[in-house]
SEMAR-513634 format. One line per field, with one value per residue: residue in one letter; x, y negated, z negated of N, C-alpha, C, CB in turn; residue number from 1. Coordinates in Angstrom, 3 decimals. Glycine has a CB too. Layout:
BEGIN
residu c(A; ...)
nxx c(X; ...)
nyy c(Y; ...)
nzz c(Z; ...)
caxx c(X; ...)
cayy c(Y; ...)
cazz c(Z; ...)
cxx c(X; ...)
cyy c(Y; ...)
czz c(Z; ...)
cbxx c(X; ...)
cbyy c(Y; ...)
cbzz c(Z; ...)
num c(NUM; ...)
//
This chain:
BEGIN
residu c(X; X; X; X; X; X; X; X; X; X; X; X; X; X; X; X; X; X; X; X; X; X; X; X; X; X; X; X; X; X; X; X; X; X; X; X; X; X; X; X; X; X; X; X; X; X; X; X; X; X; X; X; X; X; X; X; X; X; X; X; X; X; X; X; X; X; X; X; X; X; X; X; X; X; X; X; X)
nxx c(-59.529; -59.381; -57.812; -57.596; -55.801; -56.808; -56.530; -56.896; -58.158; -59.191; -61.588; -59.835; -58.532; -60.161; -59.204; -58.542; -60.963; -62.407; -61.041; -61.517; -64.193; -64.015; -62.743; -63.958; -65.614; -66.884; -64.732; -62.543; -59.262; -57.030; -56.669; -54.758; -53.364; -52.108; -49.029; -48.818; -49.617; -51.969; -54.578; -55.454; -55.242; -56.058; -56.392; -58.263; -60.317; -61.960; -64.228; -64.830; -63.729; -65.664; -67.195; -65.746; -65.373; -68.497; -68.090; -66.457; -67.373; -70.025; -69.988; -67.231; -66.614; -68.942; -68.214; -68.711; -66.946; -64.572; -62.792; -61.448; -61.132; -58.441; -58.190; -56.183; -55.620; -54.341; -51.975; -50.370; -47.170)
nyy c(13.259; 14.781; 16.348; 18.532; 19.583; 22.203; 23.157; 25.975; 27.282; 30.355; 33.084; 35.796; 37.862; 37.598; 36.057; 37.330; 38.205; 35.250; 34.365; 35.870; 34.935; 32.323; 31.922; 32.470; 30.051; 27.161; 24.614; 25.426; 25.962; 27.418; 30.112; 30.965; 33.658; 32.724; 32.404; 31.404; 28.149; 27.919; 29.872; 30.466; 28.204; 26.239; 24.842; 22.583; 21.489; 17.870; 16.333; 13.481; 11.511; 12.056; 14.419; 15.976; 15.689; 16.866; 19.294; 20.406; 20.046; 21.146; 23.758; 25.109; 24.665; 25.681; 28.655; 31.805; 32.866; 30.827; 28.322; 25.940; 23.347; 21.402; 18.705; 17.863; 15.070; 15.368; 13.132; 11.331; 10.079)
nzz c(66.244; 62.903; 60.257; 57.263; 55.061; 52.577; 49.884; 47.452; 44.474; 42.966; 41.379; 39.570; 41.644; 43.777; 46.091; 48.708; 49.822; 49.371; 51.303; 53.873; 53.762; 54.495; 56.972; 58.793; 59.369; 60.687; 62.356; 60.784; 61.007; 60.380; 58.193; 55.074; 52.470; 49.527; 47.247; 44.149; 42.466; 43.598; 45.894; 48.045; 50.819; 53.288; 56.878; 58.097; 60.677; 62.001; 63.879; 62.619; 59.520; 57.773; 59.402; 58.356; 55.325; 55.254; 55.845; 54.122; 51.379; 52.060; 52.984; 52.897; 50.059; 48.708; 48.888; 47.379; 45.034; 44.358; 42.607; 42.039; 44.013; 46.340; 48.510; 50.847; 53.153; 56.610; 57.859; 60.252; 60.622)
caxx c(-59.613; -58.923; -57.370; -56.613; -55.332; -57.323; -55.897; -57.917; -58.273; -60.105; -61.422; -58.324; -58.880; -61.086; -58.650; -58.859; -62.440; -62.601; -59.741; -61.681; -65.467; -63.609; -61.980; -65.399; -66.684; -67.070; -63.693; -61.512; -58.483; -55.866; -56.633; -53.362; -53.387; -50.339; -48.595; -48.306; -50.545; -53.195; -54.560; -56.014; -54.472; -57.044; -56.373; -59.499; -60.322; -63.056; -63.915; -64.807; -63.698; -67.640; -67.818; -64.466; -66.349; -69.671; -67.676; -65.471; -68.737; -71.290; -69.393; -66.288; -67.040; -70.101; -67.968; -68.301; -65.171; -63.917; -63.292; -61.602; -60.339; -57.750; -58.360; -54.765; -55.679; -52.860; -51.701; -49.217; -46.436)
cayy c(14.468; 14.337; 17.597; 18.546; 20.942; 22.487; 24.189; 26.613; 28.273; 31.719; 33.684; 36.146; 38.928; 36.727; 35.579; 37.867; 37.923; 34.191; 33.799; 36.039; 34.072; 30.731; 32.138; 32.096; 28.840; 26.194; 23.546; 26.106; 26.614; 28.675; 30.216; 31.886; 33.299; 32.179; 32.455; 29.960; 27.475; 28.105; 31.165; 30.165; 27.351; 26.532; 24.200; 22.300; 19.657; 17.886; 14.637; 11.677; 12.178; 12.361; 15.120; 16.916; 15.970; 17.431; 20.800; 21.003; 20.221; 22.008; 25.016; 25.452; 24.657; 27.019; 30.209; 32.853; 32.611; 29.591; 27.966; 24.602; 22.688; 19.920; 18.490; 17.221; 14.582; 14.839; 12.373; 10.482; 8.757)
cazz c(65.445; 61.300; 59.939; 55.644; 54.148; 51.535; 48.311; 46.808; 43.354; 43.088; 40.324; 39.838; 42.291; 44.447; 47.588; 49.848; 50.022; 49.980; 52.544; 54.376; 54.493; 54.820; 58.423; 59.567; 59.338; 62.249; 61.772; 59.903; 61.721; 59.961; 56.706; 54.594; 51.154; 49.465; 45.878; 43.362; 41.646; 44.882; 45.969; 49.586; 51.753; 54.868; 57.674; 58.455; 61.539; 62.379; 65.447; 61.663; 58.029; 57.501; 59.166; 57.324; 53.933; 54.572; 55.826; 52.606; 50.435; 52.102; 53.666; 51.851; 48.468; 48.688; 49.407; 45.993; 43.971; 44.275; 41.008; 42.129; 45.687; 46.139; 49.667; 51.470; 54.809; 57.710; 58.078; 61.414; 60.620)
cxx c(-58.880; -58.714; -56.853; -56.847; -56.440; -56.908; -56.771; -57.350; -59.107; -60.186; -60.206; -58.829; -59.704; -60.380; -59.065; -59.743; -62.989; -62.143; -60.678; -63.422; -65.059; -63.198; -62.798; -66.249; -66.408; -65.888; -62.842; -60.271; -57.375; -56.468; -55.184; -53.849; -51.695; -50.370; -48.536; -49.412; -52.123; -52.811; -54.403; -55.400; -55.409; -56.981; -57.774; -59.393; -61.939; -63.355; -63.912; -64.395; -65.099; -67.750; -67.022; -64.914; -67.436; -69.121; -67.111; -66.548; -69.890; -71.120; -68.485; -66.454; -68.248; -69.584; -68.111; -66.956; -64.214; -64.337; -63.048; -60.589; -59.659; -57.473; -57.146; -54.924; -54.132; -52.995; -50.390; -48.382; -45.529)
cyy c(14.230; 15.764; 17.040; 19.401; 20.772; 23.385; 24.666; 27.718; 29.342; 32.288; 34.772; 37.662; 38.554; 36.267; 35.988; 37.837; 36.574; 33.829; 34.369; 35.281; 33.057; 31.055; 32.130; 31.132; 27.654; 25.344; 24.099; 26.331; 27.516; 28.641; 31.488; 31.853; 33.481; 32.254; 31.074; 29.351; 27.703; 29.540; 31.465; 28.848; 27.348; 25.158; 23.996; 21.300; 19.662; 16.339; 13.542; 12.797; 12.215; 13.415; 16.564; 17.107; 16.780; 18.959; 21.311; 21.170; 20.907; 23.147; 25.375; 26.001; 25.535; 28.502; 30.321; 33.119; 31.600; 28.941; 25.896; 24.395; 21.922; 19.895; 17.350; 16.427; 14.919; 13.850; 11.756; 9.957; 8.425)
czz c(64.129; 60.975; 58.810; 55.879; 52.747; 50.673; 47.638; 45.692; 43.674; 41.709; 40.628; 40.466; 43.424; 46.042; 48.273; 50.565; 50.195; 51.052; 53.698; 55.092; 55.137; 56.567; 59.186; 59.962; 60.345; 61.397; 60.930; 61.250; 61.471; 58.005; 56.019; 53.365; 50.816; 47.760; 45.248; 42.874; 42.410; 44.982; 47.479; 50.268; 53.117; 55.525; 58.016; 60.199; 61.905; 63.344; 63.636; 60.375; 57.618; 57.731; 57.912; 55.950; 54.199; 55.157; 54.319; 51.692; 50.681; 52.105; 52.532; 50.265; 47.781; 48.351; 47.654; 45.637; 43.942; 42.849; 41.208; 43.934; 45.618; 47.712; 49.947; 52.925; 55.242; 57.927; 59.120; 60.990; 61.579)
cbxx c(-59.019; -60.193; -56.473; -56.736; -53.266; -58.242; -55.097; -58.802; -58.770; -59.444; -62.758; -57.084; -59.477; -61.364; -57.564; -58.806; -63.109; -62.425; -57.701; -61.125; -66.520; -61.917; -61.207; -66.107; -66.708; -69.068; -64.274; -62.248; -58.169; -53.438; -58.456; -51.637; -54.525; -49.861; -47.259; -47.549; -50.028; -53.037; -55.760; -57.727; -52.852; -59.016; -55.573; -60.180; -59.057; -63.866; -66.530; -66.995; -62.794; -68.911; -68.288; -62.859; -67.015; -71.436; -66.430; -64.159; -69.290; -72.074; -68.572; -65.681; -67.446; -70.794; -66.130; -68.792; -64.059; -64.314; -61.739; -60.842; -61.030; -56.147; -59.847; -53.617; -56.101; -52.513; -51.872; -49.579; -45.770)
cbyy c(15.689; 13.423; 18.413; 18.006; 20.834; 22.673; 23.469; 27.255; 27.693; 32.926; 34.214; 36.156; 39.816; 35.345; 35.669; 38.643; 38.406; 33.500; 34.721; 36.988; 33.479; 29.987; 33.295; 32.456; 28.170; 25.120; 22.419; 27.818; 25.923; 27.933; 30.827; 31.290; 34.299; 30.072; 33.119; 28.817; 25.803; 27.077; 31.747; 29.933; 27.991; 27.007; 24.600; 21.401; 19.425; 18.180; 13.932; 10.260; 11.313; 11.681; 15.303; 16.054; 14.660; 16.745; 21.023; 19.775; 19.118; 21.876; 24.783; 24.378; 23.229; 27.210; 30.822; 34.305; 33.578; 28.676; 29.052; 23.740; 22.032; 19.758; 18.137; 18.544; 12.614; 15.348; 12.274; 9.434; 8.597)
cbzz c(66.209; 60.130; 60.889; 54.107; 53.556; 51.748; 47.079; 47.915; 42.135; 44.142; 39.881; 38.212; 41.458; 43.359; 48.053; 49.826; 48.970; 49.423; 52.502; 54.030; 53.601; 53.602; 58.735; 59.167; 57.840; 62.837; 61.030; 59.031; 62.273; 60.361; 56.294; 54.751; 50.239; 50.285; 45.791; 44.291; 41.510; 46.623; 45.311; 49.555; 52.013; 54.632; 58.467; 56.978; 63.558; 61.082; 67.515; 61.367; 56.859; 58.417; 60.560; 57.094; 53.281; 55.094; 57.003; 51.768; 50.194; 53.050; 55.207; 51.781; 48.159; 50.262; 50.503; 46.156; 44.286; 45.550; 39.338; 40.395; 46.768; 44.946; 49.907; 51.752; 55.088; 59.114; 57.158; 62.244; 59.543)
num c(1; 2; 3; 4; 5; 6; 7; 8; 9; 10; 11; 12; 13; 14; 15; 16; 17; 18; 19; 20; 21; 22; 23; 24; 25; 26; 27; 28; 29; 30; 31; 32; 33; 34; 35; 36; 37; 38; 39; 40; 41; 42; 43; 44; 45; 46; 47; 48; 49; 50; 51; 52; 53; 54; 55; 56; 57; 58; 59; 60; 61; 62; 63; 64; 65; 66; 67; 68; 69; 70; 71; 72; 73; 74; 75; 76; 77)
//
């Protein structure tokens, strides 16, 4: 299993409503909206990083108001 963090911009008034499609989508596991340079913050996982990309790009990156993403792998040490 491969789990990032995803950082999300929003147009300004836009979170909530994104925070709230994103909580819906297959491989989301915690979505928070949060202060600061990000609006949204969403725990992803998925079994290959193949399939973690085509969620963030197909799914994710789709939702209405999103302006930009910065995708964080977990990483073990």
């Amino acid at each position: 299993m491969v789990q990032a963090y995803i950082l999300i911009q929003t147009e300004v008034g836009r979170a909530r409503d994104v925070a709230g499609l994103i909580a819906d989508l297959a491989g989301v596991v915690r979505v928070d909206a949060v202060t600061g340079p990000y609006d949204v913050v969403v725990l992803t996982e998925a079994n290959t990083v193949d399939e973690l990309g085509k969620l963030i790009v197909s799914n994710v990156q789709m939702v209405p108001g999103i302006t930009r993403t910065l995708t964080c792998s977990v990483v073990r040490l």
